[in-house]
C-alpha positions as CSV (number, residue, x, y, z in Angstrom):
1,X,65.1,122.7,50.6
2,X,64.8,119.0,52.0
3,X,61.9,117.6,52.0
4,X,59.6,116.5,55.4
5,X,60.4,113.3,56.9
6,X,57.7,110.5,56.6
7,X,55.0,111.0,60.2
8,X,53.4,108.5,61.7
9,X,51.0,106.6,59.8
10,X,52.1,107.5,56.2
11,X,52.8,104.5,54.3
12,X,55.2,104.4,51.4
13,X,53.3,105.0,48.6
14,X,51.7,108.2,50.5
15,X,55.0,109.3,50.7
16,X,56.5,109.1,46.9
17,X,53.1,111.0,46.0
18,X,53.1,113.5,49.0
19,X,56.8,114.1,47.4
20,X,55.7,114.4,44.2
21,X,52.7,116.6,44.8
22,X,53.9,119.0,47.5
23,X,57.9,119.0,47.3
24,X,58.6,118.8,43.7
25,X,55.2,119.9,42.6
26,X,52.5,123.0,43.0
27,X,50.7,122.0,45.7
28,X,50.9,122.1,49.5
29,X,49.8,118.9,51.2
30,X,49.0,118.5,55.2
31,X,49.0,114.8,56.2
32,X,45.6,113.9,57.2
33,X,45.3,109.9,57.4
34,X,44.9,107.8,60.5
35,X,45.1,104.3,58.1
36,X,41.6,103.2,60.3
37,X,39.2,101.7,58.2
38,X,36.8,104.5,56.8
39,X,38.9,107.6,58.3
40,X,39.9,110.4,56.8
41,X,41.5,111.5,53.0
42,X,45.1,110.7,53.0
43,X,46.2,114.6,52.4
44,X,44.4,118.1,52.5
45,X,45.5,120.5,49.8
46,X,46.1,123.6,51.4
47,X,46.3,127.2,50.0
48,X,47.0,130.5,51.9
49,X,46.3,128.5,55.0
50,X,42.6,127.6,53.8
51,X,41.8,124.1,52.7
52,X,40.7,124.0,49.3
53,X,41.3,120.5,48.4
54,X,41.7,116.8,49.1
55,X,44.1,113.9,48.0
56,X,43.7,110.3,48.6
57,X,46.0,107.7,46.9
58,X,45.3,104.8,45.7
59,X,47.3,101.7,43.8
60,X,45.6,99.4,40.6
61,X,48.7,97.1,40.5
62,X,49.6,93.9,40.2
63,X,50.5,91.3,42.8
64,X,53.7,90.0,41.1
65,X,57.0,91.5,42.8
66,X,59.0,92.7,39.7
67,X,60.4,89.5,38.0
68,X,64.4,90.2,38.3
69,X,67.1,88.1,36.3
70,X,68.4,85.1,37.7
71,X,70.8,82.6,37.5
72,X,70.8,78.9,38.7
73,X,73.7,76.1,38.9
74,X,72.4,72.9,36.3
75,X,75.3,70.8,37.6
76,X,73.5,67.9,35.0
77,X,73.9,69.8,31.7
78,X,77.0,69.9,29.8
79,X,76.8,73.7,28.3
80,X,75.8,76.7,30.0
81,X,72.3,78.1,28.6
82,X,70.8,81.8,27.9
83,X,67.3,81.9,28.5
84,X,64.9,84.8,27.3
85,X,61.7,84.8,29.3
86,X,57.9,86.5,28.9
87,X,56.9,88.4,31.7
88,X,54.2,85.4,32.6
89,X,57.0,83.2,34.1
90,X,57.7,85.7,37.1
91,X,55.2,83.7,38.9
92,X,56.7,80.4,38.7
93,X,60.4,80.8,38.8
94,X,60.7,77.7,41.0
95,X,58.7,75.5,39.1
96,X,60.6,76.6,35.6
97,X,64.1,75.7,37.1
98,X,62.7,72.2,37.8
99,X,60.9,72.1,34.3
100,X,63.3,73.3,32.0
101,X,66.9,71.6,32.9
102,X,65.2,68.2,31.4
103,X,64.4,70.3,28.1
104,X,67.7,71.5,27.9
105,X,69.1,68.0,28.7
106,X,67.0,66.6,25.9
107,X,68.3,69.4,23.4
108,X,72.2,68.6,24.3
109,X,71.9,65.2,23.7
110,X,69.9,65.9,20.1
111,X,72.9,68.4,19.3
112,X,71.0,71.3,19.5
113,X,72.6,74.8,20.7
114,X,69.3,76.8,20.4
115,X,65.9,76.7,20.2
116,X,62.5,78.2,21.2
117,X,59.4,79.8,19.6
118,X,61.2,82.9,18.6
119,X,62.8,80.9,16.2
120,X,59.6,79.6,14.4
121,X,60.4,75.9,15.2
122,X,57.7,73.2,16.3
123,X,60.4,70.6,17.4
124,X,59.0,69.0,21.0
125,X,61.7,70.6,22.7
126,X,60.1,74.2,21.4
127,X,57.0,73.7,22.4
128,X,58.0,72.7,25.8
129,X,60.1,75.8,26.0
130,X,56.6,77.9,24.7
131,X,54.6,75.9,27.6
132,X,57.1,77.6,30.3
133,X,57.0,80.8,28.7
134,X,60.6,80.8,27.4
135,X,61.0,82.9,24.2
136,X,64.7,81.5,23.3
137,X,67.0,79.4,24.6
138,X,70.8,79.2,23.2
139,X,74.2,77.7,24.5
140,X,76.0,80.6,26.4
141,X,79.7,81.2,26.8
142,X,81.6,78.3,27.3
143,X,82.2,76.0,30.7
144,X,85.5,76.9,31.9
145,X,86.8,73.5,33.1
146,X,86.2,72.6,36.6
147,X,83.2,74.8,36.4
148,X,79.5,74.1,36.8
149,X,77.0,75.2,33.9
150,X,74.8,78.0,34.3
151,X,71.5,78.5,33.4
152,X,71.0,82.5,33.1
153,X,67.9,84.1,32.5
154,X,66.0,87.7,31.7
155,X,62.8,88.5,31.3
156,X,61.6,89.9,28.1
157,X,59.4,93.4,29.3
158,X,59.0,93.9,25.6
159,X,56.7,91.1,25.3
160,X,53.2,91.6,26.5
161,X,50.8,93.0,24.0
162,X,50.6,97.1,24.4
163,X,48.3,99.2,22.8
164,X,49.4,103.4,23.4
165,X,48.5,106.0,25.9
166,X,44.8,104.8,25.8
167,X,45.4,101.4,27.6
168,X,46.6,103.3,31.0
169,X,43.9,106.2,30.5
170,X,41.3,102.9,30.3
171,X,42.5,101.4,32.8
172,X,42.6,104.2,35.5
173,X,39.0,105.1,34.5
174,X,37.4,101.1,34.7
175,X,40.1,101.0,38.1
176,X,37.6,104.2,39.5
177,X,34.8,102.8,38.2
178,X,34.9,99.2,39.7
179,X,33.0,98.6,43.3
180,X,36.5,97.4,45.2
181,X,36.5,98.4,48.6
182,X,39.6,100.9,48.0
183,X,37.7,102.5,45.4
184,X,34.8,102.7,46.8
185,X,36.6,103.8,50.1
186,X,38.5,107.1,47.8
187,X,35.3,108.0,46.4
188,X,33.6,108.1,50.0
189,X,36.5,109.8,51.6
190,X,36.4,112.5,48.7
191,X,32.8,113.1,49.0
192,X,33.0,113.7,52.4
193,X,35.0,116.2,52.7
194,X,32.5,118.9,50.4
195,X,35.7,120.2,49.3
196,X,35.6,121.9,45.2
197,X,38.9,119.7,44.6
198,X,39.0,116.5,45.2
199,X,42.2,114.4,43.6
200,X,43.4,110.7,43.1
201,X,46.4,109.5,42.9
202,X,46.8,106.3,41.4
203,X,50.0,104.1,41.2
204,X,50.5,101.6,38.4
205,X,53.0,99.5,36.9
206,X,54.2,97.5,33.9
207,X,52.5,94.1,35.5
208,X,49.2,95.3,35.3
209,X,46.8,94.1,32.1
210,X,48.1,95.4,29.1
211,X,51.2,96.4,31.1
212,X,50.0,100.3,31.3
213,X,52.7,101.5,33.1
214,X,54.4,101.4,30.1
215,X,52.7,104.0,28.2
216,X,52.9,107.0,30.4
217,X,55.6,108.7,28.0
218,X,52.7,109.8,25.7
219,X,49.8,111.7,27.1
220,X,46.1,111.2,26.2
221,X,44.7,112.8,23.3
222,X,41.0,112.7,25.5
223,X,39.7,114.0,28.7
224,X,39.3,111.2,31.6
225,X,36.1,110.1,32.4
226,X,35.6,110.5,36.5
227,X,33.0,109.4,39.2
228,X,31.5,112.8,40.2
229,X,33.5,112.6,43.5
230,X,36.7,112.9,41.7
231,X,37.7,116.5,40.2
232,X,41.6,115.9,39.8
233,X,43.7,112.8,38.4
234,X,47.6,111.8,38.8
235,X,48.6,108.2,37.7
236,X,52.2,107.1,38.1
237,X,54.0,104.4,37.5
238,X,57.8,104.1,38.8
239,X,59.3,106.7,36.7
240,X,56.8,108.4,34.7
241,X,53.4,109.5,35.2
242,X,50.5,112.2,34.0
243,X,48.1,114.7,36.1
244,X,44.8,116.1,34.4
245,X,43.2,119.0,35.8
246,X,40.0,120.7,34.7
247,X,41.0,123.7,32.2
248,X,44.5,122.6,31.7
249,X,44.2,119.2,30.4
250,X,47.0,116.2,30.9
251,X,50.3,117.2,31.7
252,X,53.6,114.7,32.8
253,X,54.8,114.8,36.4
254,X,57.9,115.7,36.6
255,X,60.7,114.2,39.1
256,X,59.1,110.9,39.7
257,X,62.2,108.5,39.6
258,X,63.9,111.0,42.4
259,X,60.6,111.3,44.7
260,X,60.7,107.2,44.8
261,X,64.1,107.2,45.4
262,X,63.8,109.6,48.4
263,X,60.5,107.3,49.8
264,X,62.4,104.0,49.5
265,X,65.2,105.5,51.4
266,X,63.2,107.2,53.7
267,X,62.2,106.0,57.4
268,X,59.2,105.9,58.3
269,X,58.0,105.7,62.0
270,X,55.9,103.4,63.3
């Protein structure tokens, strides 16, 4: 069966998770949210036409759009170049097309076809690249004539520092725990409803510290710890993502890349 279309007032993000939750999941959700300031819980879980529960959504993510690779002319260079990139350039893309042509220029005109500090070098040119947060840097294919050079780069998402399942189970718990105004604002809406379950759903991605949306594959080998006003957990990232329930313990949600898909494409009224 298809699912619902999007009603008025759900955003987005409500969206993937009401999909997730209610269409390809267990539960039945009714859309309850007015977005006003202090209003009501996003969704009310309902069960033989009683309401037994509540769902309000939430997002601990970055503010970086999702770094793509690119490509830019470098009409001044005599070789194409292949640039490898940590994730902590995504910020500046402007400023490294500007900043890097002169290193490249410098390396040509020394003879040098690579270079960077994945190569263990400490030449000037190296540390340059390391200041703009390029891994490696190597002479691509060559300039058909007539041509202009490329420079072509990708971003490394192996790169940032990781450290298991725990990082994203730590991170949803201090995200709970902090006094934002969206946490602060779940917790209030949960409480207020007197309901016996109360869940969050929390979105997450590979840009935030430790890049924890990474690590959702593997499920915790520990219970969360949760404000009182929270009973239920579900943290997601793009395509993967865990629920913990009292009783059952942690558990992967299932259909997550196809409930995004469906959101993304969906239209939502205004």
């Amino acid at each position: 069966m298809a699912p619902r279309a999007p009603e008025r007032c759900e955003r987005l993000e409500e969206y993937a998770a009401y999909l997730v939750v209610d269409h390809f999941g267990d539960l039945v959700l009714l859309h309850n949210d007015d977005n006003l300031a202090g209003g009501e819980v996003d969704y009310l879980i309902v069960e033989d036409d009683d309401v037994v529960g509540a769902l309000e959504i939430g997002r601990n993510t970055s503010h970086i759009r999702r770094p793509r690779d690119m490509s830019f002319p470098a009409p001044v260079l005599d070789h194409s170049w292949d640039l490898t990139c940590s994730l902590d350039v995504a910020p500046s893309w402007n400023e490294l097309e500007k900043a890097v042509v002169p290193v490249l220029q410098r390396m040509e005109i020394g003879g040098r076809t690579a270079g960077g500090p994945w190569r263990g070098s400490s030449r000037q040119s190296d540390r340059e690249l390391a200041a703009l947060h390029v891994l490696n840097a190597e002479v691509g294919s060559t300039v058909p004539p007539g041509s202009t050079p490329t420079v072509r780069i990708k971003v490394a998402w192996g790169d940032a520092p990781l450290l298991g399942p725990r990082t994203p189970l730590t991170q949803l718990e201090q995200w709970l725990a902090k006094p934002g105004d969206d946490q602060a604002g779940v917790c209030a809406k949960l409480r207020a409803t007197g309901l016996a379950e109360r869940h969050v759903f929390v979105w997450t991605d590979m840009f935030t510290t430790d890049g924890a949306g990474r690590w959702l594959d593997e499920l915790p080998d520990r219970n969360p710890d949760l404000p009182a006003e929270v009973t239920h957990v579900w943290l997601a990232s793009a395509t993967t993502g865990w629920s913990w329930a009292p009783g059952r313990g942690w558990c992967h949600i299932p259909h997550l890349d196809a409930a995004r898909r469906i959101a993304e494409n969906a239209v939502y009224p205004r």
